[in-house]
C-alpha positions as CSV (number, residue, x, y, z in Angstrom):
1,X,60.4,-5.5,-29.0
2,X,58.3,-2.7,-28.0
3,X,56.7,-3.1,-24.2
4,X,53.4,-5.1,-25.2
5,X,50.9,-4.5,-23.6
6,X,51.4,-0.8,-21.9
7,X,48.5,-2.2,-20.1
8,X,50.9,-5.2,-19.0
9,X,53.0,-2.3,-16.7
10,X,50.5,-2.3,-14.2
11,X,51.6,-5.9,-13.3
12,X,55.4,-5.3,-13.5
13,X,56.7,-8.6,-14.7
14,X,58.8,-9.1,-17.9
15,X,57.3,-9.9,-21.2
16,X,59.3,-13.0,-21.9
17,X,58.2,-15.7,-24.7
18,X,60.2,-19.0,-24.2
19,X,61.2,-20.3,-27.3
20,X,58.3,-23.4,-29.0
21,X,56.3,-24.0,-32.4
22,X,54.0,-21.6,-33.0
23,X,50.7,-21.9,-33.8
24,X,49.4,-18.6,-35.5
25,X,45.7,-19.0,-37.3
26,X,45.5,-16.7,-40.6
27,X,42.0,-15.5,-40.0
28,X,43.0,-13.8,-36.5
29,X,46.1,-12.0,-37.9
30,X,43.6,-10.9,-41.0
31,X,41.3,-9.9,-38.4
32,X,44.1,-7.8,-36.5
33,X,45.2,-6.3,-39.7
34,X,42.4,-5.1,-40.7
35,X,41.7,-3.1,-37.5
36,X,44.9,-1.9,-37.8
37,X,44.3,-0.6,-41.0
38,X,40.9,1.3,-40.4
39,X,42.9,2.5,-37.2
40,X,46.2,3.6,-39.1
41,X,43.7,5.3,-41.6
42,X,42.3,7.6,-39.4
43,X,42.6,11.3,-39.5
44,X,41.2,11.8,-35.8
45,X,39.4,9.8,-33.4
46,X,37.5,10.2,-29.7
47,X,36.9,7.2,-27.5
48,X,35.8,6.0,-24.3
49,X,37.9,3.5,-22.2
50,X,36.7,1.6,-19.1
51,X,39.0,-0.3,-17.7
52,X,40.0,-2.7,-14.3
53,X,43.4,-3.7,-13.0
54,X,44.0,-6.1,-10.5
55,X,46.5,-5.5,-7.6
56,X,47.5,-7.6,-4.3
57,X,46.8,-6.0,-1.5
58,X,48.9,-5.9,1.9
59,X,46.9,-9.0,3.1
60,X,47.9,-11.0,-0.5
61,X,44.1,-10.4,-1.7
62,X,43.0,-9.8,-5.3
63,X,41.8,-6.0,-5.1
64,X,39.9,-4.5,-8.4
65,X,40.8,-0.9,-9.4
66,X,38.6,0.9,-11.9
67,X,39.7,3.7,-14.3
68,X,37.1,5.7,-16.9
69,X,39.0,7.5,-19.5
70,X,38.2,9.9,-22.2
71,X,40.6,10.7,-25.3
72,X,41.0,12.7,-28.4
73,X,43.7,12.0,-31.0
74,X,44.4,14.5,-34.5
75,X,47.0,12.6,-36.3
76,X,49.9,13.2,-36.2
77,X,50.5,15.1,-33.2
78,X,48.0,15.6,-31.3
79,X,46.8,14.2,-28.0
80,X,44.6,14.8,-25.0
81,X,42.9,12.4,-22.5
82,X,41.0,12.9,-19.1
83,X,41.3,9.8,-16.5
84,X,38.9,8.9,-13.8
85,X,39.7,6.2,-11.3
86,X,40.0,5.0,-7.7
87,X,43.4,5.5,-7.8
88,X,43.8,9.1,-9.2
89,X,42.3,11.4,-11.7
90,X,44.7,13.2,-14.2
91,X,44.8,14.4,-17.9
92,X,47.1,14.6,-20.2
93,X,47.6,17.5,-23.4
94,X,50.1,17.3,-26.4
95,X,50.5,19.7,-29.1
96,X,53.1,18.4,-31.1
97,X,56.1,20.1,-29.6
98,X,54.7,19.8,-25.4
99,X,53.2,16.9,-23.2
100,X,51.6,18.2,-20.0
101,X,50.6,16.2,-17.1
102,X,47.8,17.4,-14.9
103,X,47.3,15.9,-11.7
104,X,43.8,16.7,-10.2
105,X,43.6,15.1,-7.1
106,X,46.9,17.6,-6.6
107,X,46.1,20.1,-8.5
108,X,49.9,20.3,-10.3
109,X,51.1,19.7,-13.2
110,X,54.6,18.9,-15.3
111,X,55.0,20.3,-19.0
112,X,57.6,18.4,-21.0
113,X,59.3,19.0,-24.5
114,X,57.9,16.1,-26.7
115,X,58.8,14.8,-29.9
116,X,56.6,15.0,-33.1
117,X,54.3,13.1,-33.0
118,X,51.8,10.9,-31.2
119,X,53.9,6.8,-31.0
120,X,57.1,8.7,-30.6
121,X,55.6,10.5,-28.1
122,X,54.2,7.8,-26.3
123,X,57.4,5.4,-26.5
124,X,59.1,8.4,-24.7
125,X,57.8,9.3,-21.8
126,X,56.5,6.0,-20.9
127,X,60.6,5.3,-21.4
128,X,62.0,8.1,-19.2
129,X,58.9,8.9,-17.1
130,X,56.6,6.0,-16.7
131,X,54.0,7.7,-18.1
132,X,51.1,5.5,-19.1
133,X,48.1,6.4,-21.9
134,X,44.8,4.8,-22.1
135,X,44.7,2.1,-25.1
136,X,48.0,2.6,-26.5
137,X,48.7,-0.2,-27.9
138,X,46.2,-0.4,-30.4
139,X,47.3,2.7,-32.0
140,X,50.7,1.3,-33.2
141,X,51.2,0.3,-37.0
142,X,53.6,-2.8,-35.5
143,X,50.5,-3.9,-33.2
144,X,49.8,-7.5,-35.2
145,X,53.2,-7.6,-35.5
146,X,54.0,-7.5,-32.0
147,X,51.5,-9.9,-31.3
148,X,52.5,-12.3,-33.3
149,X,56.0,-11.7,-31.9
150,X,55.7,-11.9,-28.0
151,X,52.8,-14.9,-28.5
152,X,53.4,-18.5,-29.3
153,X,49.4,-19.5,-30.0
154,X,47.1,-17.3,-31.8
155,X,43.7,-18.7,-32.8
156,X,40.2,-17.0,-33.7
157,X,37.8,-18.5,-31.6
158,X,34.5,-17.3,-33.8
159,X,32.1,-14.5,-33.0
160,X,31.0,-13.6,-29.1
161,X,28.2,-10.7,-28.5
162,X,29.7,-7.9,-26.3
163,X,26.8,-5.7,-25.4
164,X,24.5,-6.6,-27.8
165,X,27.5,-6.2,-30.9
166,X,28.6,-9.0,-32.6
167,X,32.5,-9.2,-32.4
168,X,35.6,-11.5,-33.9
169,X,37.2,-13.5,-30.8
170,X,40.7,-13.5,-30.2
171,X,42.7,-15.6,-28.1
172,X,47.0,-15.3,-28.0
173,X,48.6,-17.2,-25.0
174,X,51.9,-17.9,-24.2
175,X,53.2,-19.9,-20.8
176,X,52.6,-16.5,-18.9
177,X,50.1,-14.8,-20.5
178,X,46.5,-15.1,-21.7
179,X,45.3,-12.3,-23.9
180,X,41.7,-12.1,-25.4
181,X,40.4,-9.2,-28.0
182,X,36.8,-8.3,-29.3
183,X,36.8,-6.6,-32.9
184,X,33.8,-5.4,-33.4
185,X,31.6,-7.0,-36.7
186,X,31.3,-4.1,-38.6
187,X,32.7,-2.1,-41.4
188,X,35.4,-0.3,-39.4
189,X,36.1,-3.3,-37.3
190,X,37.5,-1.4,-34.3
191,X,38.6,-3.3,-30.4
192,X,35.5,-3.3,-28.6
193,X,37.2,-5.6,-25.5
194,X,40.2,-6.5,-24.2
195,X,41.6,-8.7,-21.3
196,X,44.9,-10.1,-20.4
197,X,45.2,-12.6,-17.6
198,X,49.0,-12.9,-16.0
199,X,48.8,-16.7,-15.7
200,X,52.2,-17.1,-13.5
201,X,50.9,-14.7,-10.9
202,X,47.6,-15.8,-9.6
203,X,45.4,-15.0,-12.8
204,X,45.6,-11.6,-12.2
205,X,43.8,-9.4,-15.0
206,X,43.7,-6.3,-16.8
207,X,40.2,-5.6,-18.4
208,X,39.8,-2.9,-21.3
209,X,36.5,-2.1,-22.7
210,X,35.4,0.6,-25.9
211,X,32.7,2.7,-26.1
212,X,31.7,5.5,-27.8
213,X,33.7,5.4,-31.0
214,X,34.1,8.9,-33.6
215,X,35.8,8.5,-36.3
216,X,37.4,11.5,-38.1
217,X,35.6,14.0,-36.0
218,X,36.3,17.6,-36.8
219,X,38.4,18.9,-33.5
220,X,39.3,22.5,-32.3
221,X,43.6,22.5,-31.8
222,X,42.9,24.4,-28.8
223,X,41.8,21.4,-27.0
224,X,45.3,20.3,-26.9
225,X,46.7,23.1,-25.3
226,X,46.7,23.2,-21.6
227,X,45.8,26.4,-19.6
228,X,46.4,25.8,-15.5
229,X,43.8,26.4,-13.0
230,X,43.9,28.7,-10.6
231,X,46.5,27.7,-7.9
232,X,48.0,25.0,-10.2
233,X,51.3,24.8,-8.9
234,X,54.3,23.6,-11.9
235,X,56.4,20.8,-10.8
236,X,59.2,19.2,-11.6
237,X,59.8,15.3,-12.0
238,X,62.9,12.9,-12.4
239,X,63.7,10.3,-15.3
240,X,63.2,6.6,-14.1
């Protein structure tokens, strides 16, 4: 099974489902689907990501980190993102053949041969380098599938307003985990929220919220090619 959620590698702990009846309810999965579709469909797309992590600190207290990201896809190969947060700002660029990571805070910067396109790409270096890229998940054609798969209770639990939108609630638990997602009531039906709760380790969350959706916006390639500042110094990083 793929590593759902990327998000979930924040909290480094395995994804395990123990083995019980499942209870799956038809209209989430349709609901899932059907974002996945309008998703899958898409030729390009810019969002914006918001998102909070808990950690433990030195003194076992619940600290809240805060990231704001940007990001720009062209299917198929084509990828950049800008992050924001209390714990670093970088970006990331792909062209199809490249993946660069640019470290601001630093001011360095890796460049890595890539494969092909945008999942493969993704699946790679989170494999050999850790690598981690804002709302991943949701851009994989196996993402009902997967939820279905590592989740023993799925239910839709009617419509909730997030920020004055209507949205389809979603609920999947298993004994660890707690997951909840927001489709936005609309035509395109795209996530508006998400939050996962680690249940077996203090109820510490992950929150993921959507703004500022374009769908199929027209988008230069050379904003997927990076150029390095002045006094960027190239580095070099090791496999996990």
């Amino acid at each position: 099974m793929k590593k759902l959620f990327f998000a979930l590698a924040v909290f480094t702990f395995p994804f395990l489902v123990q083995a019980q009846e499942k209870q799956i309810d038809s209209t989430a999965i349709f609901i899932l689907d059907k974002m996945s579709d309008v998703i899958g469909d898409l030729a390009s797309v810019s969002f914006t990501l918001n998102s909070s992590v808990d950690k433990l600190n030195a003194d076992s207290n619940i600290e809240k980190h805060y990231k704001h990201s940007e990001v720009t896809m062209v299917g198929p190969d084509k990828f950049v993102s800008r992050t924001q947060g209390d714990q670093g700002n970088h970006a990331f660029w792909y062209n199809g053949e490249f993946m660069t990571y640019y470290s601001f805070d630093e001011n360095n910067y890796v460049t890595l041969e890539a494969p092909d396109n945008i999942i493969t790409m993704i699946d790679s270096m989170y494999t050999r380098f850790d690598f981690r890229f804002p709302a991943a998940d949701f851009f994989y054609p196996s993402f009902t599938d997967d939820i279905m798969e590592a989740f023993d209770n799925i239910q839709y639990n009617g419509q909730k307003t997030v920020d004055g939108e209507s949205c389809f609630y979603i609920i999947a638990t298993n004994p660890d985990t707690n997951v909840q997602i927001w489709v936005s009531n609309t035509m395109n039906m795209l996530p508006k929220r998400m939050v996962i709760i680690q249940k077996n380790k203090e109820n510490l969350q992950y929150e993921a919220h959507f703004t500022k959706w374009e769908l199929n916006p027209e988008v230069p390639n050379s904003i997927f090619e990076f150029t390095p500042p002045p006094g960027a110094k190239l580095i070099s990083i090791l496999e996990k």
